[in-house]
C-alpha positions in Angstrom: 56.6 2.7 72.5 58.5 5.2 74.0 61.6 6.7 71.7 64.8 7.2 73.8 66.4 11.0 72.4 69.8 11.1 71.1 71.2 8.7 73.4 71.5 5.6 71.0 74.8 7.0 69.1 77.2 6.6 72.1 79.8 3.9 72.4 78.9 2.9 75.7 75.5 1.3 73.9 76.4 -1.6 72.7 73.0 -3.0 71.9 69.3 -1.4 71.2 67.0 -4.1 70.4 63.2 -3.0 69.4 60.7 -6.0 69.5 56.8 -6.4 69.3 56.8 -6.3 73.3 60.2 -4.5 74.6 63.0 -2.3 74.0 66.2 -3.2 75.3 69.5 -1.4 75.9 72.9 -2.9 76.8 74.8 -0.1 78.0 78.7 -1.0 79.2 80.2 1.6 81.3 83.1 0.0 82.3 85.1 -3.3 82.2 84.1 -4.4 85.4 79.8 -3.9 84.6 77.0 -4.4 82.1 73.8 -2.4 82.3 71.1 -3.6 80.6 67.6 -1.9 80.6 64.2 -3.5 80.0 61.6 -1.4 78.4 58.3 -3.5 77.9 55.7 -1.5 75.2 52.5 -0.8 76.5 53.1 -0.4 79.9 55.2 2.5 81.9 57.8 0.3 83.7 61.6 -0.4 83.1 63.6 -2.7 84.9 67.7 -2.5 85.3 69.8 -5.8 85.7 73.8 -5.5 86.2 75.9 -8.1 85.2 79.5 -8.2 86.3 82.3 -9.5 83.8 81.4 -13.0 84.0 78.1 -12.8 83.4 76.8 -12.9 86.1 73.2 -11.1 87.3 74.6 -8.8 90.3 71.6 -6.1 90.9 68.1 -6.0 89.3 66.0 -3.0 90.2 62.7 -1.7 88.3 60.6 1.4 88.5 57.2 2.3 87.2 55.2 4.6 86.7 51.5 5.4 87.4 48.4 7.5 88.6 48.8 9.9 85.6 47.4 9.9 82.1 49.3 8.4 79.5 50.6 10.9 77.7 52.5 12.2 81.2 53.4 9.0 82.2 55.0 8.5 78.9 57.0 12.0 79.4 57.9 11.0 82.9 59.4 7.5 82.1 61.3 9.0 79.5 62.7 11.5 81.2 63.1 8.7 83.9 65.1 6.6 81.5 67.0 9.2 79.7 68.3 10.8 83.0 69.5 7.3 84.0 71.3 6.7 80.4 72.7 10.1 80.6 74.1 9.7 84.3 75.5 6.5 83.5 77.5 8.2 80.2 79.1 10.7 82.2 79.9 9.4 85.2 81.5 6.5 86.9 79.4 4.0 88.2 79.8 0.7 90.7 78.0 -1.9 92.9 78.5 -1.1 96.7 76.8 -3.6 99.1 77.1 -7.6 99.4 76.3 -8.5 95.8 76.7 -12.6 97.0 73.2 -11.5 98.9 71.5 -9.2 96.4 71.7 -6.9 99.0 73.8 -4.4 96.5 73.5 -0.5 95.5 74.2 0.7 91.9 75.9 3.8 92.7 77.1 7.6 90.9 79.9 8.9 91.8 78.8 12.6 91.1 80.5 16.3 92.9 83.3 14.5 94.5 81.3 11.6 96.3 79.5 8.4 95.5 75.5 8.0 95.8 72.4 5.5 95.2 71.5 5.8 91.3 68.3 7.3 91.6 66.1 5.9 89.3 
């Protein structure tokens, strides 16, 4: 299991769950979104799913990681999954895109301008 640094005392965590197979965040940056991250044990992927204020599923994304050995990969998701955490603490964040089609973009807005999260 990989252990997420110093990022679990914020507000904008409003649930860490640690089970035999996952880690899960709920991360709520603003009234309009929740964030919630998927961190299965055992294998180096997360996956992101955005739900607006209903409850509805708006954006799902993922990202993995491979071709190293596991004690890099394990660095690399972290850093992966802290950098996202941390971007989405300090800055404002939206969906751009048709979100009716899935076709959406979770986006930063970062030096003046909004941009695709990178993952």
């Amino acid at each position: 299991m990989i252990e997420i640094d110093n990022i679990i005392k914020t507000t904008l965590i409003k649930e860490h769950i640690f089970d035999s197979n996952k880690q899960t965040f709920t991360i709520v940056p603003n009234e309009e979104l929740k964030i919630v991250i998927t961190m299965p044990n055992n294998i180096f992927e997360w996956y992101i799913n955005v739900f607006d204020r209903t409850d509805r599923k708006v954006h799902t994304n993922w990202l993995d990681h491979y071709g190293d050995n596991k004690v890099n990969l394990e660095s690399e998701m972290k850093e992966s999954v802290q950098g996202f955490i941390n971007a989405v603490m300090k800055h404002p964040v939206r969906l751009s895109g048709d979100i009716k089609t899935g076709l959406s973009t979770l986006e930063v807005y970062r030096d003046n301008e909004w941009s695709d999260m990178i993952y």
